[in-house]
C-alpha positions as YAML, in Angstrom:
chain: A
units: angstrom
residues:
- id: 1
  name: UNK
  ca: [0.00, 0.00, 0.00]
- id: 2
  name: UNK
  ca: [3.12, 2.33, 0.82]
- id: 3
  name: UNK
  ca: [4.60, 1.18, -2.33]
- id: 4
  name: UNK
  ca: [1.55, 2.46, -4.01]
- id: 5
  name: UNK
  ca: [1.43, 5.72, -2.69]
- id: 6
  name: UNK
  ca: [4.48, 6.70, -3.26]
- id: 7
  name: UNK
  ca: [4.49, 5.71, -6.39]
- id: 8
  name: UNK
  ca: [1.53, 7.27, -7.17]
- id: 9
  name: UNK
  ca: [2.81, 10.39, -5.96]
- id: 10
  name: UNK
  ca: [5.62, 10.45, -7.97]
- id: 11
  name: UNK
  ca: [3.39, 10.15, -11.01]
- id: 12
  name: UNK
  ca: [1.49, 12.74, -10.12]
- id: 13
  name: UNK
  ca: [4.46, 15.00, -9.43]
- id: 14
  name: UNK
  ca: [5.52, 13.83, -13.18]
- id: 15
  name: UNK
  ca: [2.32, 14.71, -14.52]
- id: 16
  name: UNK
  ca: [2.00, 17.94, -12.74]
- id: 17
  name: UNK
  ca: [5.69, 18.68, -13.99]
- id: 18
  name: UNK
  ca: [4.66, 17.68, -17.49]
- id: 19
  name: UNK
  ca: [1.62, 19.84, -17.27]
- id: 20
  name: UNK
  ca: [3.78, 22.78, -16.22]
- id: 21
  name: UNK
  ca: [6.38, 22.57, -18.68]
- id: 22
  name: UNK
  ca: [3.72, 22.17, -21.44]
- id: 23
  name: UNK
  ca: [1.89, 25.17, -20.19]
- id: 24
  name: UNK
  ca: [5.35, 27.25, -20.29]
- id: 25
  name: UNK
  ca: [6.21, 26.08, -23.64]
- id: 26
  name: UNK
  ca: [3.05, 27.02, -25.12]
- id: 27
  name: UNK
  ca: [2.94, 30.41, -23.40]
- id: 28
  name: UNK
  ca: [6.48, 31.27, -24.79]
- id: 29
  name: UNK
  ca: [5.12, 29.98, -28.22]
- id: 30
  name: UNK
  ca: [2.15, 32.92, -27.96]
- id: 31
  name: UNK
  ca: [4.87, 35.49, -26.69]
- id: 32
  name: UNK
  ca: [7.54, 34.86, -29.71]
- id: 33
  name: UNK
  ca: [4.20, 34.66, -32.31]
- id: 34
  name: UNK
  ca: [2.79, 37.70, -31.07]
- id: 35
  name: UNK
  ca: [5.90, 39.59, -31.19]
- id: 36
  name: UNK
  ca: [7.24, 38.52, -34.59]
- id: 37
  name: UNK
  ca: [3.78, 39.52, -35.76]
- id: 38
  name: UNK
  ca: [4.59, 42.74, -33.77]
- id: 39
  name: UNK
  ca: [7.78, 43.50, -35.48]
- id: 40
  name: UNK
  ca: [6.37, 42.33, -38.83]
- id: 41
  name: UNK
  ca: [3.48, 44.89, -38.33]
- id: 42
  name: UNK
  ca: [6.09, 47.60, -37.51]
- id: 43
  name: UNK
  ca: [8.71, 46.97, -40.47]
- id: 44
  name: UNK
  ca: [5.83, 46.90, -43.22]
- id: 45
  name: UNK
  ca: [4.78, 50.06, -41.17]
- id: 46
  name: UNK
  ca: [8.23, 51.70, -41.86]
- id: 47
  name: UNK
  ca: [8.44, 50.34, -45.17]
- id: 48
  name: UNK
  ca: [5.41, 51.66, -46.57]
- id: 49
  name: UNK
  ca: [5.56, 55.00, -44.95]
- id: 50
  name: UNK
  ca: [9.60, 55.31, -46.70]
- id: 51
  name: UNK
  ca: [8.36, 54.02, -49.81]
- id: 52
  name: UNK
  ca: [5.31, 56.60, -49.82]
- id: 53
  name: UNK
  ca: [7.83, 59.46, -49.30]
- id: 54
  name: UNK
  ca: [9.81, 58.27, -51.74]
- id: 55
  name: UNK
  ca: [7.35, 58.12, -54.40]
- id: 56
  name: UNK
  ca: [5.72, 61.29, -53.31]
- id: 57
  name: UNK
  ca: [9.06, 62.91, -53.25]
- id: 58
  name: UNK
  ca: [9.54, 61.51, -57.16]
- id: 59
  name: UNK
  ca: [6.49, 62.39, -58.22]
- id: 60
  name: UNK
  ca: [6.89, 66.05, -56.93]
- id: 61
  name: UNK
  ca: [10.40, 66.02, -58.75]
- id: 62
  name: UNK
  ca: [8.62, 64.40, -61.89]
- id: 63
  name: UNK
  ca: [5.93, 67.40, -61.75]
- id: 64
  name: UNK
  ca: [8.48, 69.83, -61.58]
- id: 65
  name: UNK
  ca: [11.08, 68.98, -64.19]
- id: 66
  name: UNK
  ca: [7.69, 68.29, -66.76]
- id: 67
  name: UNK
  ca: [6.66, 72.43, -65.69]
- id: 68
  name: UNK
  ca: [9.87, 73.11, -66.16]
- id: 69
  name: UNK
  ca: [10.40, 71.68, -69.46]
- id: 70
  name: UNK
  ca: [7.03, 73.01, -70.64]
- id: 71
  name: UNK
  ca: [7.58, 76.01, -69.71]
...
């Protein structure tokens, strides 16, 4: 009956330890998703907003030199 018990307890200290580490794993797994979505969402950010100055800043340039040459 001792035997038992103690064994028993150790498998429930294995589950409970297996439960635990699971748990941990998966919440680290949610933390590194949700910030490489994070960083994703902020380079695109950057990206576009460089990429819109640049092509408003060409396009300005492009107006100009075509007013200048037609004028």
């Amino acid at each position: 009956m001792v035997v038992v018990l103690v064994f028993g307890s150790y498998v429930v200290v294995v589950v409970v330890v297996v439960v635990v580490v699971v748990v941990v794993v998966v919440v680290v797994v949610v933390v590194v998703i949700v910030v490489v979505v994070a960083v994703v969402v902020v380079v695109l950010v950057v990206v576009v907003s460089v990429v819109e100055v640049v092509v408003v800043e060409s396009l300005s340039h492009f107006d100009l030199y075509n007013r200048f040459d037609s004028n």
